[in-house]
C-alpha positions in Angstrom: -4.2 3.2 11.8 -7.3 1.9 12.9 -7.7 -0.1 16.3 -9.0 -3.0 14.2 -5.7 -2.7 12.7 -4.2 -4.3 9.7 -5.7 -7.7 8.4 -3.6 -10.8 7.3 -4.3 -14.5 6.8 -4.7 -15.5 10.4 -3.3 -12.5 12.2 -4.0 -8.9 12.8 -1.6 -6.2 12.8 -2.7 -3.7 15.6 -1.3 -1.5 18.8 -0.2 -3.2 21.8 -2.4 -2.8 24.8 -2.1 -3.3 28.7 -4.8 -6.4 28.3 -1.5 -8.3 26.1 0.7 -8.7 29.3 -0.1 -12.2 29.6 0.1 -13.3 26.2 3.0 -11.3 25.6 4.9 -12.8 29.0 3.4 -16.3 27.2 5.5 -15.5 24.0 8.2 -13.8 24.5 9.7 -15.7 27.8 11.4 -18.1 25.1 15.4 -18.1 24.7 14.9 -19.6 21.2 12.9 -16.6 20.5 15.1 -13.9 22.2 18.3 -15.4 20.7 17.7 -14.1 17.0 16.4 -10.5 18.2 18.1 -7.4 20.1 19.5 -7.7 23.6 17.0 -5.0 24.1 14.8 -8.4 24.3 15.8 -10.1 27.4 15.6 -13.4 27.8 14.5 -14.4 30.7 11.3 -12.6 29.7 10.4 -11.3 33.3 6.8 -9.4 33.9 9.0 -6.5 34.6 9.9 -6.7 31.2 6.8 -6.9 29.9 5.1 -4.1 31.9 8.7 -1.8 30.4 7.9 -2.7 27.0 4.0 -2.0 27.2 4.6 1.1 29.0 7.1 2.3 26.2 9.9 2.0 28.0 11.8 -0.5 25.7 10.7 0.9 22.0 9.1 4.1 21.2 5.2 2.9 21.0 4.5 5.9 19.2 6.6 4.7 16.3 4.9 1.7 14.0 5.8 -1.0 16.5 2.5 -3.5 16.3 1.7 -6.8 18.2 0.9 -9.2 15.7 -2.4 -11.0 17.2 -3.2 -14.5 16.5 -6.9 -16.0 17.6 -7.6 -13.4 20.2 -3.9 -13.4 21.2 -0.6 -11.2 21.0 1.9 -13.7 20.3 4.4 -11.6 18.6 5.3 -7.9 17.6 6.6 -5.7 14.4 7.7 -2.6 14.0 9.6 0.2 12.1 12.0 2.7 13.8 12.2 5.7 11.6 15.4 7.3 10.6 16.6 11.3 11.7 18.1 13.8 10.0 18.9 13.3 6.6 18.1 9.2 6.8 14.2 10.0 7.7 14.1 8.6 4.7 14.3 5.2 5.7 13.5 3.3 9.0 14.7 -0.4 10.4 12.2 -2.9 10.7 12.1 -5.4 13.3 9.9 -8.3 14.2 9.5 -11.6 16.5 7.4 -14.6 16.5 6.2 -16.9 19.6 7.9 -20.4 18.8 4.3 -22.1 18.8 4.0 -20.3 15.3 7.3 -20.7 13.7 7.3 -22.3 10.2 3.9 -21.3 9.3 4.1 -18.2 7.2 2.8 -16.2 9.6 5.7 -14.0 9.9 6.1 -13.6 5.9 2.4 -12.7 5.8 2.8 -10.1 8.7 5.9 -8.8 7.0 4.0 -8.5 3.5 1.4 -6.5 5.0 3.6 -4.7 7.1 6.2 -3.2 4.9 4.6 -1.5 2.1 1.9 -0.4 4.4 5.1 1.4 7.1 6.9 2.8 3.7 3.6 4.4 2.5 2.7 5.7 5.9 6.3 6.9 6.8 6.8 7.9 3.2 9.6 6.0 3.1 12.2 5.4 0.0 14.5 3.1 2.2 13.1 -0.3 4.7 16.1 -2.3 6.3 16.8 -4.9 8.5 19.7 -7.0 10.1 19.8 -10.5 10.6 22.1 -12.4 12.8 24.2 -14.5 10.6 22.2 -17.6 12.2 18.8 -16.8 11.1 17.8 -18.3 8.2 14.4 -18.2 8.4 14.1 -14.5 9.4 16.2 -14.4 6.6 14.1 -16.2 4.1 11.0 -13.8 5.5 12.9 -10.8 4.0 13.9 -12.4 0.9 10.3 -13.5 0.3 8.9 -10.2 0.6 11.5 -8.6 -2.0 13.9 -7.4 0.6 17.5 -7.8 -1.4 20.9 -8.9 0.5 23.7 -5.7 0.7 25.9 -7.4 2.5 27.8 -8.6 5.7 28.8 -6.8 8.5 31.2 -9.4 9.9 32.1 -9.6 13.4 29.3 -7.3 14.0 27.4 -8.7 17.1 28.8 -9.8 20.2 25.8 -12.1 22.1 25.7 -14.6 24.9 29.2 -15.1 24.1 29.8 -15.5 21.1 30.9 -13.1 17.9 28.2 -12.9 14.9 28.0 -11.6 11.5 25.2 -9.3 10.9 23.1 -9.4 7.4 21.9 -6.6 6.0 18.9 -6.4 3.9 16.7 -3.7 2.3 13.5 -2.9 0.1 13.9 0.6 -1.5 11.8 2.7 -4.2 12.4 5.4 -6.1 9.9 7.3 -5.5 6.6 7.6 -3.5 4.4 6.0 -5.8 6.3 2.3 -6.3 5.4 -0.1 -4.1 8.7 -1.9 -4.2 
């Protein structure tokens, strides 16, 4: 991918540099945004965690893990993590929003752009996620972008104290020249 990155209504898909520390410390240091994501996403949201995560310390920035920038501004990150073995196939997507752009589409745009560009590049049959059973809206981002519903892992996700169900969703083709 290009530095410019990949364009969306209002947003650009593109690496992460050192230069988004800020923004990304701005963002991130949310508990309403770190309570729907992995505990690899700490809440607080220190500068030590922020310097970890840009240095690739948290994710593998060599994978397709993006910061989503809005006006200038990283304000939130996706990304795929590729399957091994005989599942390199498929990879899980993951993705969070700053709370200042919740309920906007953004994340549904980012996500449409996104996915069929990761499945192309990775040629990928197989894109998944998991949703805490909470998250509607992340939820509703899937669904809107043709991800189906396979199920419930219940009692999946112990967090902050208390036992979740985990949704699994997933786009699939059947071969490298669908887009769905």
């Amino acid at each position: 991918m290009a530095e410019a990155g990949l364009r969306g209504e209002g947003f650009v898909l593109r690496p992460w540099r050192e230069a988004d520390l800020e923004s990304l410390l701005a963002h991130a240091d949310d508990e309403q945004v770190a309570r729907g994501v992995s505990d690899r996403f700490p809440s607080p949201y220190t500068r030590a965690d922020g310097e970890a995560f840009l240095a690739g310390r948290v994710v593998d920035l060599a994978d397709p893990v993006l910061a989503i920038e809005i006006d200038g501004q990283a304000c939130g990150g996706i990304g795929a993590r590729p399957g091994t073995g005989e599942r390199a196939h498929s990879a899980e997507i993951g993705y969070w929003l700053g709370r200042a752009h919740w309920g906007k589409g953004t994340m549904t745009r980012a996500v449409s752009v996104f996915a069929p560009w990761v499945m192309r590049e990775l040629a990928l049959y197989r894109l998944h996620a998991t949703v805490l059973g909470f998250n509607i809206g992340s939820a509703q981002v899937l669904r809107r972008n043709g991800f189906l519903e396979e199920g419930v892992q219940r009692a999946a996700v112990f967090k902050r104290g208390v036992l979740h169900d985990l949704r699994v969703f997933a786009k699939v083709r059947r071969n490298l020249d669908d887009d769905h």
